[in-house]
N, C-alpha and C positions, 0 to 999 in steps of 0.2 A: 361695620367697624370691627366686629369681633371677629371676622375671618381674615382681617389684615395683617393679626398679629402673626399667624403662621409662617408667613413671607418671611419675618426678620429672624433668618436662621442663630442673630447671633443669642435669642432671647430664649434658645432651647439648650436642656443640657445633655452631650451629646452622649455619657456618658453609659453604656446601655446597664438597664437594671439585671439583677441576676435571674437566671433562666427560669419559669416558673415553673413549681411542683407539677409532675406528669398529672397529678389525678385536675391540673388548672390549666390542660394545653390543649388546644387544637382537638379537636374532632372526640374529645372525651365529653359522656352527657351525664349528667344524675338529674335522675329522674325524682328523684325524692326532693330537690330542689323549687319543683314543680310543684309537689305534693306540700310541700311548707304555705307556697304560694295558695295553694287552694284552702288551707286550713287559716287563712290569713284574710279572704274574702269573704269566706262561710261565718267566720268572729263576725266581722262585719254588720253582713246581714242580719244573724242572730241578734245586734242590738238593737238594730233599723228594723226587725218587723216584730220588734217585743213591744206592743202597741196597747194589749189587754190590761184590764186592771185586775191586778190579780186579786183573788176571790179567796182562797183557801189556803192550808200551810205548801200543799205541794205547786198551788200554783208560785207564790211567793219564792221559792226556793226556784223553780225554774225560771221564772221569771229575773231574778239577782241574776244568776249562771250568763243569762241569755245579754245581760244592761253591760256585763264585764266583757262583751263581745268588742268592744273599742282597743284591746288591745293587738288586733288583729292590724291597725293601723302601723302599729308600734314596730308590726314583724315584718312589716312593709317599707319599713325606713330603713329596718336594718338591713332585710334583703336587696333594696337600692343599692344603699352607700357603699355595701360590699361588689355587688357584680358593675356597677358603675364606675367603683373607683378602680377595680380590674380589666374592665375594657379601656381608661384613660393610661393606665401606668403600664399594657401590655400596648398602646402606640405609641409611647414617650421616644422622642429620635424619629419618627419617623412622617414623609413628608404626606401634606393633607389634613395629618390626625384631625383639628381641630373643624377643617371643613368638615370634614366627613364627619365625627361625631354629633357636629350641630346637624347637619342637612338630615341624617339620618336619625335623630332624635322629631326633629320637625315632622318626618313624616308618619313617623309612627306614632305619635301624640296629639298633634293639631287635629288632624282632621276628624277626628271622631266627637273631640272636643270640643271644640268651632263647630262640628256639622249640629252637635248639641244645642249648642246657647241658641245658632241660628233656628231651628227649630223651634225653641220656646220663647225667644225674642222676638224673631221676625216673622216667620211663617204661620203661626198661631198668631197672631194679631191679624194679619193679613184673612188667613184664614175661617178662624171662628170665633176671637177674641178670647183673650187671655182669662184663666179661671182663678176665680178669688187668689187661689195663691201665687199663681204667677203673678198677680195686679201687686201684689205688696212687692213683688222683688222687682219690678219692671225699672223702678226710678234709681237703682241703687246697679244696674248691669254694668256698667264702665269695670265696675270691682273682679267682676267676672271675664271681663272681657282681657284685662288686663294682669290673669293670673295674682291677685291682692285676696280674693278672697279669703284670707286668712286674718287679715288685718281689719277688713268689714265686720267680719264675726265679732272678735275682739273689742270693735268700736261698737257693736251694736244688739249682743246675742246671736245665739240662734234663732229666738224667735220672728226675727226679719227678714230670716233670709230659708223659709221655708222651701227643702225640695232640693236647693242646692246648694243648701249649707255644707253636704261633705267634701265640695271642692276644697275647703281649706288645705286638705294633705297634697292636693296636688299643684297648689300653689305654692306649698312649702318647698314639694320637687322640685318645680320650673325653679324658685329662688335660688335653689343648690345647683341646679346646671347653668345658671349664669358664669356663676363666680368658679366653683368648681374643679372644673375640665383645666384652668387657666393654672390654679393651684398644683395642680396634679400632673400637667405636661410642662410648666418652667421653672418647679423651681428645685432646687436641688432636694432629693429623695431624700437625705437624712435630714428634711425640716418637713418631711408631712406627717409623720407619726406625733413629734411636739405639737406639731399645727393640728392634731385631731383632740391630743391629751387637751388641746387649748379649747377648740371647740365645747368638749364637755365640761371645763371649767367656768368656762362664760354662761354654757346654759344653766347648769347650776348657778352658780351665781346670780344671776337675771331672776331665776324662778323665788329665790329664797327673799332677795330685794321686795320682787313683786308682791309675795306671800304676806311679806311682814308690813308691806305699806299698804297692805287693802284693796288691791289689787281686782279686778273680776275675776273668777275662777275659771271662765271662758277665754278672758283674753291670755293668762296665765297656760293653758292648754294647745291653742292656739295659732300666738306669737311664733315667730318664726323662731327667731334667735333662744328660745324657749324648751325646744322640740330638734335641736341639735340632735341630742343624746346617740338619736336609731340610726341617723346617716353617721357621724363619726366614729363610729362602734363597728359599724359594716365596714369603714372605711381602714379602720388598724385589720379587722380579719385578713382584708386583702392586700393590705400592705407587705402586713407578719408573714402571711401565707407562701409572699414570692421571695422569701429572704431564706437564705441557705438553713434550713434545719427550721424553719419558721412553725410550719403544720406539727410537728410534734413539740414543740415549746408550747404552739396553743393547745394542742392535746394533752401537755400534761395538769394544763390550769383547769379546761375547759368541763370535768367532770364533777369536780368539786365546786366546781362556781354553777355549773346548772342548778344543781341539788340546792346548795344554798339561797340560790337565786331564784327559785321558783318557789321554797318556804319562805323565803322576806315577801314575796310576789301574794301569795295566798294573805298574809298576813294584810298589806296593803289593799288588796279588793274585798275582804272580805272584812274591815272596817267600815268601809258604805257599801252595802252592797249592790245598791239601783246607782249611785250615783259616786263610783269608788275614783273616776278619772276626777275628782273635784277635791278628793281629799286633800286636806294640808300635807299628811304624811307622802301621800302619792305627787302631788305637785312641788316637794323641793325635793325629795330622793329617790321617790319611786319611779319616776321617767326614768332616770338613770340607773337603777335596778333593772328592771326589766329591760331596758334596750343592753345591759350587761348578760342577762339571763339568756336573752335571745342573739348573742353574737356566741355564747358560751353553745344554744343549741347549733348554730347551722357550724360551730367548728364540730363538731358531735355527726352531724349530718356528712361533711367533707368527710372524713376520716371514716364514716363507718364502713366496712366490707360487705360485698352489695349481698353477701346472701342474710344478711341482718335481720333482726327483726325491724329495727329504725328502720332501714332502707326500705323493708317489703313492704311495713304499714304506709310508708309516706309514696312511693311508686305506685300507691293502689289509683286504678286509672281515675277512678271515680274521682279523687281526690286532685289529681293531676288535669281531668276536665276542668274543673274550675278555677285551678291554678292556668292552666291556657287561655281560655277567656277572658279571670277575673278584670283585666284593663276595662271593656265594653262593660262589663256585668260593675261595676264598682261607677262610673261613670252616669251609667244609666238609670240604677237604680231608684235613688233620690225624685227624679222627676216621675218613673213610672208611678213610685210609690203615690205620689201626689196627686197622680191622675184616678189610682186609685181609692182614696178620700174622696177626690172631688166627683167619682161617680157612687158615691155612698157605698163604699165594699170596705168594711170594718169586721172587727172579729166581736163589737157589740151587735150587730143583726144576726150573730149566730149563735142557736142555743147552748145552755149550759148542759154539763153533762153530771149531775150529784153536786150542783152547786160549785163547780169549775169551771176556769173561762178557758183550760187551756185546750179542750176540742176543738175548739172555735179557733182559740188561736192556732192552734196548729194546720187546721183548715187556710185562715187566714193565709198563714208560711207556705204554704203548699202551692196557692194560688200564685203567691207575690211570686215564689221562685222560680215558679214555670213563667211565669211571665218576663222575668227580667232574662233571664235567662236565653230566651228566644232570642228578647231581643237583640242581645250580645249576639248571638250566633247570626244574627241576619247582618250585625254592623259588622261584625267581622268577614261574609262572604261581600256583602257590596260595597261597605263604607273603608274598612282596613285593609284588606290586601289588593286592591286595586292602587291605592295609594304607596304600601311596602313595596309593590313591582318595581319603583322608579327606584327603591335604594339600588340596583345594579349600576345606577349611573354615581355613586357615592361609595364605591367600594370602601368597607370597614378596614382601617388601619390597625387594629387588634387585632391581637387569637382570642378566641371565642372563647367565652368561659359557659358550662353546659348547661346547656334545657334543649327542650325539643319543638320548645313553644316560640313563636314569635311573641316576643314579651310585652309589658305594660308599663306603665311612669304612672307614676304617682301611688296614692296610698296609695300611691299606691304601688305600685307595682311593676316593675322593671325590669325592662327589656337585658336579655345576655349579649347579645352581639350591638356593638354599636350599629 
């Protein structure tokens, strides 16, 4: 059904947008793009393997730093909203768009994701039977299978849904590429910027309702309609970006709102500091702070001049390896993590070092990273690009907005070329 709408030429507007800024055309790459992306998966992880109980002042202090790694989520949404909503609004007029963005959306997302669940649902049972943790999330998989996982959390905690609880962010994605793409290819261009101001009013809105009636602090994080903020935020950068004189209108706000926006930000994490994504302060403004703070960085990032220091630190390859990855590596994680629990690999069996747990943990970290990490790298030679080969039969109806990486969805993380 959602490929039929393409057909009815009269439901597009044929009106073409204006030309997009050269540093947003065709065969131009920033690589620092990339590098955002990796400092966005590495947040991540840093909260997912902060496991230790910390022991000492300096463990506690790393420990806090490592629990604020959730925001890494946050820079995920906003780097979506923005190259997604620029691959939808550089096919607008043109015929296919809508095929091709879903077909090629499907193949670069499903199958890693599906080859997952099937792996922990089907083949592990078959196999060698499902380990304690899988056995608590077996009766609840439909939520998974169906992209909802965000709404399971919400109904039920994290604690039920151990291992792949962090699908929630990518359930969020798939919910914004239903509706999305449809927003963005018909309806006339001077109602998607109100349509995004709207978005972040309603999720404000939602969170403050939620907050003040009692809300769970999980399902309040969660919700979808809650967690607007990073996609509608990504989605004006790319808006503003292709409108005549757009990039330096954002550039001249976008310097003073980092600076601002990352002292409210400090402020907000470092009121709880294990458990800052739950705050009251952080859950009616703070989403919205920081997905401001983070569209304020990547116009900073657009505009910078590549002999920069922004540009050089964020182009560092290192940084850029796990921005290519992160999709597999963000995906995967969660479950390896789980298997490693269930073979008793913790950073309590490793010793203290002067009464500190963090040798251990950082041993811990070392371990988990090599390991997921592999992983990704093996899903990506057999399980990902075997599957991206067929995009040639879906040719991308967009100009390409840069990376060098075949990209990721969800927290995560998304793809430049439809």
């Amino acid at each position: 059904m959602i490929f039929c709408l393409e057909k009815d030429r009269g439901l597009t507007d044929p009106t073409p947008l204006p030309a997009a800024p050269p540093r947003l055309h065709a065969g131009v790459h920033l690589p620092a793009l990339d590098g955002l992306r990796g400092i966005a998966i590495l947040c991540v992880l840093a909260m997912h393997f902060a496991i230790a109980t910390p022991l000492t002042a300096g463990d506690r202090v790393v420990y806090a730093l490592a629990r604020n790694g959730w925001i890494g989520v946050d820079l995920f949404f906003v780097l979506s909203g923005f190259l997604i909503t620029g691959i939808l609004l550089d096919s607008r007029g043109k015929p296919g768009a809508v095929r091709s963005f879903y077909a090629r959306r499907v193949l670069r997302i499903f199958p890693l994701y599906y080859g997952m669940l099937i792996s922990l649902f089907v083949l592990d049972r078959w196999l060698s039977g499902a380990g304690p943790w899988l056995e608590k999330v077996q009766a609840d998989q439909i939520w998974h299978w169906l992209y909802v996982t965000n709404f399971l959390a919400a109904r039920n905690g994290w604690a039920n849904i151990p291992g792949i609880g962090h699908l929630w962010s990518l359930a969020i994605e798939e919910q914004f590429y239903l509706v999305w793409p449809f927003a963005v290819l018909f309806l006339a261009r001077q109602r998607l910027l109100p349509l995004c101001v709207a978005m972040l009013g309603v999720s404000f809105a939602t969170r403050m309702i939620l907050v003040y009636a009692g809300a769970s602090p999980v399902a309040i994080y969660a919700l979808t309609f809650t967690r607007w903020d990073g996609l509608a935020v990504g989605a004006i950068v790319a808006i503003v970006a292709r409108q005549r004189g757009g990039l330096e209108k954002l550039g001249r706000w976008s310097a003073p709102a980092l600076v601002l926006g990352a002292l409210a930000c400090v402020g907000f994490l470092s009121a709880a500091p294990y458990r800052s994504h739950y705050g009251v302060a952080t859950q009616t403004t703070g989403y919205a702070v920081l997905a401001l703070t983070f569209g304020a960085l990547l116009v900073q990032v657009i505009l910078a001049p590549a002999e920069s220091r922004l540009t050089r630190s964020l182009a560092d390859a290192r940084l850029r390896f796990f921005g290519r990855y992160s999709y597999g590596i963000y995906v995967l994680h969660g479950p390896l993590l789980g298997w490693l629990a269930a073979i008793g690999f913790s950073p309590a069996l490793l010793p203290r070092v002067w009464g500190s747990a963090l040798p251990g943990q950082a041993l811990y970290a070392a371990v988990a990273l090599l390991t997921v990490t592999a992983a990704a790298l093996l899903s990506w030679t057999f399980v990902e690009k075997p599957f991206l080969r067929l995009k040639r039969h879906f040719p991308s109806a967009a100009t390409p907005l840069p990376s060098s990486a075949e990209g990721t969805a969800g927290a995560a993380i998304p793809r430049v070329a439809a």
